[in-house]
N, C-alpha and C positions, 0 to 999 in steps of 0.2 A: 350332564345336566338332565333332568329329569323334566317330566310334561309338565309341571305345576310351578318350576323354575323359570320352563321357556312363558309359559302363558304370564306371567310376573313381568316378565323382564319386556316382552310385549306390550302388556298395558302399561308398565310406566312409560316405555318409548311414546306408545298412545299420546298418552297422557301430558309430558313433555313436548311432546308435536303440538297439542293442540294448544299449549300454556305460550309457546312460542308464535305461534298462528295470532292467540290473544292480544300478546303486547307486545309485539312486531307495528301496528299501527301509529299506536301511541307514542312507542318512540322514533319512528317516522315526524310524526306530527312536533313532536317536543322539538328534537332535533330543524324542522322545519321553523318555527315558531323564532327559538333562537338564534337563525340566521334573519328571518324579516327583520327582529327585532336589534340586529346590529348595524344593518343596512339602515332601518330609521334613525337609530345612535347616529352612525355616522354622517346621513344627510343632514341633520339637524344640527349638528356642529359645524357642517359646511355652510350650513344656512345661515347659523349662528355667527359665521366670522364676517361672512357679509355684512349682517343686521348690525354687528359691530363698527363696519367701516360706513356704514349709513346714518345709525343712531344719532349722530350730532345735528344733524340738518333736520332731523323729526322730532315733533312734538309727543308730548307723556299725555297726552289730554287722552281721555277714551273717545273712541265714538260717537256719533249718537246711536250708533246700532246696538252696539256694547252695555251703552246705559240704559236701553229700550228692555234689550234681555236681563239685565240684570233687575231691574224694577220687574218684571212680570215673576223671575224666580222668587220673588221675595214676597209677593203677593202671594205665588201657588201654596210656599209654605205656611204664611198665616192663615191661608184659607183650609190650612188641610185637618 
């Protein structure tokens, strides 16, 4: 190999290092994301088969908290 070879072969290593440095985070984070994100999945269907075994004895009526937010969202938008 010659000097102009090694120095090539050098910066792509370089190069390569630091592209790997770059999105080593990201796919950390991606990788993270879609585990909370199935751990919610799954509580929520745990939650969900409760609500199920409860739903009979509860009322469909909303809130009044419910209908408080919903009347003020409805204001912001005509006001905007």
């Amino acid at each position: 190999m010659t000097g102009n070879q090694i120095q090539g072969l050098i910066g792509m290593t370089a190069t390569l290092g630091i592209l790997v440095l770059l999105v080593l985070p990201s796919a950390f984070g991606i990788l993270r994301e879609r585990r909370v994100d199935r751990q919610i999945r799954k509580a929520q269907e745990a939650h969900g088969e409760k609500e199920a075994q409860k739903s009979s004895s509860r009322s469909t009526v909303p809130s009044t908290a419910t209908w408080y937010a919903d009347g003020r969202r409805s204001k912001k938008l005509v006001s905007s």
